[in-house]
C-alpha positions as CSV (number, residue, x, y, z in Angstrom):
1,X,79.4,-16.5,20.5
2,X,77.1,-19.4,22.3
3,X,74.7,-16.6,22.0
4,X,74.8,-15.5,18.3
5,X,75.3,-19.6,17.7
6,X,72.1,-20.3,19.4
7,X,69.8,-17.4,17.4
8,X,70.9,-18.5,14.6
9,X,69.7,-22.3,15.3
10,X,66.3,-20.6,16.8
11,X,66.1,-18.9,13.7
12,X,66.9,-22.0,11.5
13,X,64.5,-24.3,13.7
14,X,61.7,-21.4,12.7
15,X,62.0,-21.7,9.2
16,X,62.2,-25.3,9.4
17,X,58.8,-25.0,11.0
18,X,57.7,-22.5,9.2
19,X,58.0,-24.1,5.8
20,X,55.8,-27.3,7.5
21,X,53.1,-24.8,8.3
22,X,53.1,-23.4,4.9
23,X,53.1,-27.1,3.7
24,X,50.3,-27.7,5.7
25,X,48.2,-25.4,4.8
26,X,48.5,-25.9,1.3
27,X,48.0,-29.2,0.9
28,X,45.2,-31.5,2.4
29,X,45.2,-35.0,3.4
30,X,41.4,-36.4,2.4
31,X,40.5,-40.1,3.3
32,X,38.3,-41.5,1.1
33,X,34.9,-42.2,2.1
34,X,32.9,-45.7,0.8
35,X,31.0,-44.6,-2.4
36,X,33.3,-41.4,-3.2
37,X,35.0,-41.0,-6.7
38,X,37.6,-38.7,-8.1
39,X,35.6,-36.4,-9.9
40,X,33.3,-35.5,-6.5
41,X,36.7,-35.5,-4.2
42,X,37.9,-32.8,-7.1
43,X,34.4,-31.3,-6.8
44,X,34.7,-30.9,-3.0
45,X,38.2,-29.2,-2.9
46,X,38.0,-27.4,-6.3
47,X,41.0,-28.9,-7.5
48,X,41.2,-30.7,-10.9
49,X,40.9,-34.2,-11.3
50,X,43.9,-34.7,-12.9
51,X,45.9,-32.4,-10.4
52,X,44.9,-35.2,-7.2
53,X,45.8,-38.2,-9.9
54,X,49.3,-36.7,-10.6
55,X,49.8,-36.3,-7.2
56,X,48.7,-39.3,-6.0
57,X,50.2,-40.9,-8.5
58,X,46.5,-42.7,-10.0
59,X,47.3,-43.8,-12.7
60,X,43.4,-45.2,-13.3
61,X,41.1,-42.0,-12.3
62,X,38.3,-45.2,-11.8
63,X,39.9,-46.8,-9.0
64,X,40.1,-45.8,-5.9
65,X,39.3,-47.0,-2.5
66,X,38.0,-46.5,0.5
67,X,40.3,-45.5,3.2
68,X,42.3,-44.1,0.8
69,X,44.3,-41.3,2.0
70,X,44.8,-38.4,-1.1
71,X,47.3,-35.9,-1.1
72,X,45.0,-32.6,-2.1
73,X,47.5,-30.4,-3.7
74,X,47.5,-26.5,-3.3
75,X,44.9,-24.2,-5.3
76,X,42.1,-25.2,-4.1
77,X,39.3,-24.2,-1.3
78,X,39.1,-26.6,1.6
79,X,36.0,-27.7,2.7
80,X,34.3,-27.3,6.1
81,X,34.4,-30.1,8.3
82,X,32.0,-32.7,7.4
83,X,29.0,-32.8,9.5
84,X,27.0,-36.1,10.3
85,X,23.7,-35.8,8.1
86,X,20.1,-36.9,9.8
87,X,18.1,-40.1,8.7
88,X,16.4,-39.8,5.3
89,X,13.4,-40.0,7.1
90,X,14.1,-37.6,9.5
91,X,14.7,-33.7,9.5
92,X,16.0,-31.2,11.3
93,X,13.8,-28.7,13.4
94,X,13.3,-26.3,11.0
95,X,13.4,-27.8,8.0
96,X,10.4,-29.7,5.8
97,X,10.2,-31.9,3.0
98,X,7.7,-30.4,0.0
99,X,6.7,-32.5,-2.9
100,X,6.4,-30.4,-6.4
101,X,3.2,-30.3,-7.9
102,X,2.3,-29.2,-11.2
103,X,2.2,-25.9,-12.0
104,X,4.9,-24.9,-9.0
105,X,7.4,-22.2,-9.2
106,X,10.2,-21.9,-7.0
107,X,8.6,-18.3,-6.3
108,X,6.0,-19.6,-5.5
109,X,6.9,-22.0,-3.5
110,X,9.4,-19.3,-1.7
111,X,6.5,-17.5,-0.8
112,X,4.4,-20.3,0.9
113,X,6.9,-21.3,2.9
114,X,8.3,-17.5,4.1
115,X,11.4,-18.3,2.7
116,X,13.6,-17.5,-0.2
117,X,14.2,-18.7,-3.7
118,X,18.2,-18.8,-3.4
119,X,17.8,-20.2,-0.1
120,X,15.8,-23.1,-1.8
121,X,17.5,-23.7,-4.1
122,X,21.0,-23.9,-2.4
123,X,20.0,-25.9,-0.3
124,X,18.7,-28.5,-2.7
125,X,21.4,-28.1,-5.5
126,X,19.4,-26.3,-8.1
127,X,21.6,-24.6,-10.4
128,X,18.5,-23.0,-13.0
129,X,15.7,-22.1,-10.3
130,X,13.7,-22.1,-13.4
131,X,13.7,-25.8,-13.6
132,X,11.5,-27.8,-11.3
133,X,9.5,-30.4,-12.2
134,X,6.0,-32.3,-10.3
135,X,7.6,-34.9,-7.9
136,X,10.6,-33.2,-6.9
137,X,10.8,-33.6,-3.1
138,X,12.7,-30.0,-2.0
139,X,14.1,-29.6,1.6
140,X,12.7,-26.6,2.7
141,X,14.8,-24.8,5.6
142,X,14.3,-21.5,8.0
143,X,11.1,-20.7,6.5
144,X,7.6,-21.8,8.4
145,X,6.7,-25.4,9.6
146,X,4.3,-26.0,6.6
147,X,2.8,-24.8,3.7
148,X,0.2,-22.3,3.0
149,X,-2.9,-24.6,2.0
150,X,-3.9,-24.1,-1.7
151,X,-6.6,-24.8,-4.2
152,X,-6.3,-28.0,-5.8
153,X,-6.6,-30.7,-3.0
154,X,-4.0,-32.0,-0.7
155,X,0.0,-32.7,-1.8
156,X,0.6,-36.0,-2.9
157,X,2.6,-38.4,-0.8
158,X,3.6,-40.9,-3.7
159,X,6.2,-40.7,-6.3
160,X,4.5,-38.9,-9.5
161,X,5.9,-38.8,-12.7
162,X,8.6,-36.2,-13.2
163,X,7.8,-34.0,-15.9
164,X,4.0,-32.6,-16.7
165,X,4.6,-31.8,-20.5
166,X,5.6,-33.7,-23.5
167,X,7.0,-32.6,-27.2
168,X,7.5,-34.5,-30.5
169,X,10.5,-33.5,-32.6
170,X,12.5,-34.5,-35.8
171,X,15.6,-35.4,-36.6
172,X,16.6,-33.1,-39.9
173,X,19.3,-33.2,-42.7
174,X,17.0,-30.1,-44.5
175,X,14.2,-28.1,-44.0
176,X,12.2,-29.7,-47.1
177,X,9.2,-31.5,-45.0
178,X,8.1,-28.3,-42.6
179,X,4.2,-29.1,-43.7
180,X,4.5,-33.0,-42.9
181,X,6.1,-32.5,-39.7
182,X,3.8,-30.1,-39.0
183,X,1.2,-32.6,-39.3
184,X,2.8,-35.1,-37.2
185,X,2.4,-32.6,-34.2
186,X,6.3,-31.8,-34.0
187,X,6.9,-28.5,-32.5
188,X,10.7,-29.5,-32.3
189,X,13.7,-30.0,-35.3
190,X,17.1,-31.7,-33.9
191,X,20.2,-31.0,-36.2
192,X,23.8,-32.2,-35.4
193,X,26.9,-30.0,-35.6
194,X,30.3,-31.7,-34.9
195,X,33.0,-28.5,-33.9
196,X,36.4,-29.3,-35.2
197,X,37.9,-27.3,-32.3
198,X,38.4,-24.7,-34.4
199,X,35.3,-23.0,-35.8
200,X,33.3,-20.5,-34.4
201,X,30.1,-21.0,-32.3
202,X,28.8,-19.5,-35.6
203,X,28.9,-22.3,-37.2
204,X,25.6,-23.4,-35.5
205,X,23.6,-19.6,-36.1
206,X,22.5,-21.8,-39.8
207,X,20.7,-24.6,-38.1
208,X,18.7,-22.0,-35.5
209,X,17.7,-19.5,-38.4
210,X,16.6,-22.9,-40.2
211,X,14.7,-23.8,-37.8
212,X,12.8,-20.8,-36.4
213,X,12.1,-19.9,-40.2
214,X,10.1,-22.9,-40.3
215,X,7.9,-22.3,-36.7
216,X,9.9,-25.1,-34.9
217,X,12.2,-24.9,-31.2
218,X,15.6,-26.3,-32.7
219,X,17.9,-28.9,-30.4
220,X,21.4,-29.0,-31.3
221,X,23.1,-32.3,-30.6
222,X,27.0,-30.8,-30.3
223,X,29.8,-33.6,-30.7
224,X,33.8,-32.4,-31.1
225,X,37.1,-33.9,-32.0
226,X,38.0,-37.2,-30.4
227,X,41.4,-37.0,-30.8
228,X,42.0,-33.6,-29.3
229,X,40.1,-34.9,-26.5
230,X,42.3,-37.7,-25.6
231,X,45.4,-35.9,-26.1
232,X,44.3,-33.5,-23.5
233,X,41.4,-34.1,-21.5
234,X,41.0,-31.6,-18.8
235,X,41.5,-28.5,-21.1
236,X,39.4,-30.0,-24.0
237,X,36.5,-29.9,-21.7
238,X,37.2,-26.5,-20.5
239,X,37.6,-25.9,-24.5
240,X,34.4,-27.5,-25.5
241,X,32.7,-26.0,-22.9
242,X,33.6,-22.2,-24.3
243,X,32.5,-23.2,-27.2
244,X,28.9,-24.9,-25.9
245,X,28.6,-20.7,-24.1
246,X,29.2,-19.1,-27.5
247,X,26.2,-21.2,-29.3
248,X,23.9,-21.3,-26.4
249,X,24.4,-17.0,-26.5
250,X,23.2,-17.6,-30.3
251,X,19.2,-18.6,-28.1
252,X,18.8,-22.1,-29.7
253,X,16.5,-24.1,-27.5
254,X,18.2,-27.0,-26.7
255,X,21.9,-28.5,-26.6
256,X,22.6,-32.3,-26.0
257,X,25.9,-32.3,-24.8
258,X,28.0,-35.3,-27.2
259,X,26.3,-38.1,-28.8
260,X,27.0,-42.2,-28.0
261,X,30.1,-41.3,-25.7
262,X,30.0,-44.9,-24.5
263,X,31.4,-46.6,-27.3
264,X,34.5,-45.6,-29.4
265,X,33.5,-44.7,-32.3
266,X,32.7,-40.9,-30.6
267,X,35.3,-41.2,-27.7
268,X,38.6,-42.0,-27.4
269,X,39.3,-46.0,-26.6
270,X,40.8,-46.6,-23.3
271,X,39.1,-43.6,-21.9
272,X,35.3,-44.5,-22.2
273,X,33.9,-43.6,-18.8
274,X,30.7,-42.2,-17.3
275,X,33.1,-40.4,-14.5
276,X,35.3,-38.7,-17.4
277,X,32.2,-37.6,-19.2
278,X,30.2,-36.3,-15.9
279,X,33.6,-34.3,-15.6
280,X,32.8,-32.7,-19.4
281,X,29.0,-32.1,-18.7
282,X,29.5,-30.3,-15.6
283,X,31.8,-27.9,-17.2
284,X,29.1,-27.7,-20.1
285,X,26.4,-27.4,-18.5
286,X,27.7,-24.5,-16.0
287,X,29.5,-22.4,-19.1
288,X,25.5,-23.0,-21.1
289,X,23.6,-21.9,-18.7
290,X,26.2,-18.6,-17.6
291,X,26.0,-17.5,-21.1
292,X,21.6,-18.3,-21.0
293,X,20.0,-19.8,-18.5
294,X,17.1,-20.7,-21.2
295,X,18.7,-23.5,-23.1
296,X,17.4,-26.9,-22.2
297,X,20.7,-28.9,-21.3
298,X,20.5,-32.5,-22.9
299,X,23.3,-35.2,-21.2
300,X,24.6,-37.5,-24.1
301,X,22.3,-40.4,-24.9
302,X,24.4,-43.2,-25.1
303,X,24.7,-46.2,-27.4
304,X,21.9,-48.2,-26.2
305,X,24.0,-51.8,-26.3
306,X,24.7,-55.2,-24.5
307,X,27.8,-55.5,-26.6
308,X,30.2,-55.1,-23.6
309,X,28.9,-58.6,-21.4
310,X,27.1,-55.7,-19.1
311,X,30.4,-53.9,-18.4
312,X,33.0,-52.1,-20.0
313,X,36.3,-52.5,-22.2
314,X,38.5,-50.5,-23.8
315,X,36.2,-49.9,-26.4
316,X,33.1,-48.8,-24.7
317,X,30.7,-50.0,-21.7
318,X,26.9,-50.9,-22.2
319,X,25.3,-47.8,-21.7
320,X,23.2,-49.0,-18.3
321,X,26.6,-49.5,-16.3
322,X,28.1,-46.2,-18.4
323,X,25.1,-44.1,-16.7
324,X,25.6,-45.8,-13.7
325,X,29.0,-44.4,-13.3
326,X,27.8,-40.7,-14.7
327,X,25.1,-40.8,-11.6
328,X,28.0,-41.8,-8.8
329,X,29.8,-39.2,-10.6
330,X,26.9,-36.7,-9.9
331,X,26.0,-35.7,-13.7
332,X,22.7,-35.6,-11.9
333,X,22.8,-31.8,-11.1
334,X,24.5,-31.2,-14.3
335,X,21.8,-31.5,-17.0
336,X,18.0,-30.8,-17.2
337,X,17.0,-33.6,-19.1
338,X,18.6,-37.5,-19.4
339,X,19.2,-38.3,-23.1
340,X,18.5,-41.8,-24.4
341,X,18.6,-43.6,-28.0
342,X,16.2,-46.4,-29.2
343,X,16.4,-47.8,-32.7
344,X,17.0,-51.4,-32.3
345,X,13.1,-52.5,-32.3
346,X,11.9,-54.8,-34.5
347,X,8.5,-55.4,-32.6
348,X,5.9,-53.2,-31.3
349,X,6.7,-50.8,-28.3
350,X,3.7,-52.0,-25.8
351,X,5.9,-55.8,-25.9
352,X,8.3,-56.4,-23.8
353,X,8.9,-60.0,-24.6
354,X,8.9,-61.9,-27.6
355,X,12.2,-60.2,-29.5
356,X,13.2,-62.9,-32.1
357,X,16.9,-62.7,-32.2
358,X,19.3,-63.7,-29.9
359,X,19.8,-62.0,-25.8
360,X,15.9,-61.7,-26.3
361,X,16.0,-60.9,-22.6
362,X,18.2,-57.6,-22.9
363,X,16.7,-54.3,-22.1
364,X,17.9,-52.6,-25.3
365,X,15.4,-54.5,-27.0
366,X,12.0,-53.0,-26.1
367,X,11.0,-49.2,-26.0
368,X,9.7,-50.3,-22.4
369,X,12.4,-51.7,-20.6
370,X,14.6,-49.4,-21.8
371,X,12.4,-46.0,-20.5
372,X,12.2,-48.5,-17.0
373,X,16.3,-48.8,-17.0
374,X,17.1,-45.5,-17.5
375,X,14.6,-44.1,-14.7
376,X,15.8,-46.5,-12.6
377,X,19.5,-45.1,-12.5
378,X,18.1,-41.3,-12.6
379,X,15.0,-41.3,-10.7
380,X,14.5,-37.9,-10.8
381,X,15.3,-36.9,-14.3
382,X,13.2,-36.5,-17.3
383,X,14.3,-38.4,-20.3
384,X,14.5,-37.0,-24.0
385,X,15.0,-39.1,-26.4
386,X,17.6,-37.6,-28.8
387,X,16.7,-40.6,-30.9
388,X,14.1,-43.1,-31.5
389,X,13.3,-44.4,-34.8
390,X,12.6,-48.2,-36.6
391,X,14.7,-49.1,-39.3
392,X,12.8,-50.7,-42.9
393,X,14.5,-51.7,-46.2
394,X,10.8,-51.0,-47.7
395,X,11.9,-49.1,-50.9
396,X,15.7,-49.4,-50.3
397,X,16.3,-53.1,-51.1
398,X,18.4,-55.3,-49.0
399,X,20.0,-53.8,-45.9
400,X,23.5,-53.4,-45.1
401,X,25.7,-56.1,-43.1
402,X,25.3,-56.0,-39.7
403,X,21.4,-54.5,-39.7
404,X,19.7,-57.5,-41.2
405,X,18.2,-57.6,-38.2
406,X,15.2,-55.5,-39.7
407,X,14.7,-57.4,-42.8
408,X,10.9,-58.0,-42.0
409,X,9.8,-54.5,-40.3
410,X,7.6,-52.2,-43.2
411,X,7.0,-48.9,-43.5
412,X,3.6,-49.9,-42.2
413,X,5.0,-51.0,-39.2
414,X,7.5,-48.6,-38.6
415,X,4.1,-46.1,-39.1
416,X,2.1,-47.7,-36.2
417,X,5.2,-48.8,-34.0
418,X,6.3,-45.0,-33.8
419,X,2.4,-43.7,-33.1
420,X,2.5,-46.0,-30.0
421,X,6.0,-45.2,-28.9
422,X,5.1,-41.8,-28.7
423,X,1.7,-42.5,-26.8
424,X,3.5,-44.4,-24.4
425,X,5.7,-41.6,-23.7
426,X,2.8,-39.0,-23.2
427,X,1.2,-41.4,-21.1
428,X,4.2,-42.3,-18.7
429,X,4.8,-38.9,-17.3
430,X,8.7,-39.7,-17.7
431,X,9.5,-38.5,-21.4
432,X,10.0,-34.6,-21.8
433,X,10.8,-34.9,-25.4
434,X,10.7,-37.5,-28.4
435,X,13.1,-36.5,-31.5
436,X,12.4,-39.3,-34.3
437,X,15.2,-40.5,-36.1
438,X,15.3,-39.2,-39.0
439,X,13.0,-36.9,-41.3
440,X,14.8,-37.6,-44.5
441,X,17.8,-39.0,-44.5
442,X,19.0,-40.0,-48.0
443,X,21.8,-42.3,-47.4
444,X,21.1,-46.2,-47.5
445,X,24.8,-47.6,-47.7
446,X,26.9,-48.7,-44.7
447,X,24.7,-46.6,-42.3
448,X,21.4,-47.1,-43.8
449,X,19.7,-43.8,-42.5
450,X,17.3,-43.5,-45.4
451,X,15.6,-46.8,-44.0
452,X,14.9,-44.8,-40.5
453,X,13.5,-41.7,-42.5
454,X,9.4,-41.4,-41.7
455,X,9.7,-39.4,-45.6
456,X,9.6,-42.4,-47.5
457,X,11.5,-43.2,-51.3
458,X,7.8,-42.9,-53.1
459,X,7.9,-39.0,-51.3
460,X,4.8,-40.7,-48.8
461,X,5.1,-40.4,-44.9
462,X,2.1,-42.4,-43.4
463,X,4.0,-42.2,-40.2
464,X,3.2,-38.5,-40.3
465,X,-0.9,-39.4,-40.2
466,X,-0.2,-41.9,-37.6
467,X,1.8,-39.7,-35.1
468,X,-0.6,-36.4,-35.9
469,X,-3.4,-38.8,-34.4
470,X,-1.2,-39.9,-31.2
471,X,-0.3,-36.2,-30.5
472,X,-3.5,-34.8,-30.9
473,X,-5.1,-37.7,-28.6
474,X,-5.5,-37.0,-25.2
């Protein structure tokens, strides 16, 4: 009887054990490291954000701490044990740093070094080999100690700009223009399409054949249903994502990903965060370029604003802490270009001082200091502007409340101020693509679009002349 009596506790003392192990290995402890966030701990382990926060009982997905510990719950991969990276300055054996120049290819590249394209770019987290850009500073590993020597003098040691081309674009509600924008030297035509969660990605098949009827690449700013994105934000991404697959299989050229997500007015209040948005643009920018690798991938431009005391609310954050918080977040690696807004000048774009109204200081208020902000938070990003445009009443009569602010600027101005906007942005070597906002907008009420419109009420567009000249200048 002892005998049976003691297999029995063996047995019981097992399975005691047994269920620990199993325990064990299906959930992890991770401490948090000092500058780690949620949405890169839920990177690491493959398990969804909101899977740790249940678990961990977060109620705030913003806040956590270092030395932290996080229950990791089951369903995920666990990662290798971390490994203690060298010095920036220093490499190992067999690796090399290689700055891009223009007219690299990752082939190419490959090639000089006796290594591989996959094996460049997993090592420097390049989802679309197709995208480098002059400046990029790759890691180069197991291939030879240096590069081949080629034509074209030596590789440069300092920072060059980041992208080697430029393109002018316009902001459409039709098609009636083609000729004038034409002769403004846009190559591009930027429509918005707003998905009810519903409709199929046909709904954006219009917009392309529009656009390629007329000779022009076509970027589709994409924005969806607030409220069904707060009610459920995990699975609206994955939803909104599907959808962003289905019209980048229709071949348009380019999709910016939401529009003005900072503020509430385009995301649900108490949820305006660069981390929660990082979290959608990854999942759109993966499902994009599955379905075609082509598509140029636009992050949202934000709501360029000072409205928030240089923070954030329940109501929206000022869009220079907003894309701080997307970088931390690492949107970095998730979109090919950074979008930005700009149409709060009142002044020329080659000032940077001298704004009449109040916070003349701010960054939002000059074309300059706004392309210097938003470099400064993603280094080694392009920037398109999605939007950039100078509001006048010229024609209209008085403005609206609340955008009096542009009482004094002409069509004249708004002619010359646009010609050197876009000069500045060839010039700069940071801009990868200018849409103007707007083309012809007819609406002048609450939202005075018409006063941004370069087609003017007396059917003129001496912006058109201006820009033509700044494109085809060299």
């Amino acid at each position: 009887m002892r005998r049976v009596i003691l297999v029995v506790s063996l047995l019981a003392l097992l399975l005691v054990l047994g269920v620990s192990l199993v325990s064990a290995q299906t959930e992890t402890i991770h401490v948090v490291q000092r500058g780690e966030n949620l949405f890169r701990i839920s990177l690491r382990y493959n398990v969804p954000m909101a899977a740790i926060a249940q678990r961990n009982g977060i109620a705030n997905w913003n806040l956590i701490y270092a030395g932290q510990r996080l229950v990791i719950p089951a369903g995920g991969t666990t990662p290798p044990p971390a490994t203690q990276q060298p010095p920036a300055t220093q490499q190992p054996s067999q690796e090399v740093r290689y700055t891009v120049v223009r007219g690299d290819t990752l082939g190419a590249i490959a090639r000089r070094f006796n290594t591989t394209v996959q094996a460049i770019a997993q090592r420097n987290g390049i989802a679309n080999p197709n995208l480098i850009y002059p400046g990029q500073v790759l890691i180069i590993s197991g291939g030879t100690t240096g590069p081949v020597p080629t034509p074209g003098g030596p590789v440069p040691t300092s920072a060059p700009p980041v992208t080697s081309g430029f393109e002018l674009g316009g902001h459409v509600f039709s098609f009636s223009y083609p000729a004038q924008m034409k002769a403004a030297g846009m190559t591009w035509a930027k429509t918005q399409i707003r998905w009810d969660g519903s409709a199929p990605p046909s709904i954006a098949q219009g917009a392309i054949d529009a656009a390629r009827s007329n000779g022009f690449k076509v970027l589709l700013g994409i924005v969806g249903d607030r409220g069904q994105l707060a009610a459920n934000p995990t699975q609206y991404y994955q939803n909104f994502a599907n959808f962003l697959a289905g019209v980048a299989a229709l071949n348009p050229d380019g999709i910016e990903v939401w529009n003005e997500q900072n503020i509430d007015r385009e995301w649900p209040a108490g949820q305006i965060n660069g981390t929660g948005y990082a979290q959608m643009l990854s999942a759109a920018y993966q499902a994009i370029k599955r379905a075609n690798p082509n598509v140029l991938v636009i992050s949202g431009a934000p709501a360029p604003t000072g409205f928030f005391g240089g923070g954030c609310t329940g109501a929206g954050c000022d869009d220079a802490p907003y894309l701080r918080q997307m970088a931390q977040a690492g949107a970095g690696q998730f979109m090919d270009c950074l979008g930005i807004h700009y149409n709060e000048g009142i002044i020329s774009p080659t000032r940077t001082s001298g704004d009449p109204r109040q916070n003349p200081n701010h960054y939002t208020r000059y074309y300059q200091t706004m392309v210097s902000t938003y470099s400064s938070i993603f280094p080694n990003k392009p920037l398109c502007f999605t939007e950039l445009g100078y509001l006048s009443p010229e024609g209209y009569g008085p403005l609206p409340a609340g955008f009096e602010w542009a009482a004094n600027v002409t069509a004249q101005d708004q002619a010359v101020w646009l010609a050197e906007a876009v000069t500045l942005a060839k010039r700069s070597g940071r801009v990868r693509l200018l849409i103007v906002w707007n083309m012809d907008a007819t609406e002048y009420r609450a939202d005075p679009q018409a006063g941004y419109a370069i087609i003017r009420p007396n059917n003129t567009c001496s912006a058109c002349a201006t820009l033509g000249a700044a494109m085809a200048a060299q």
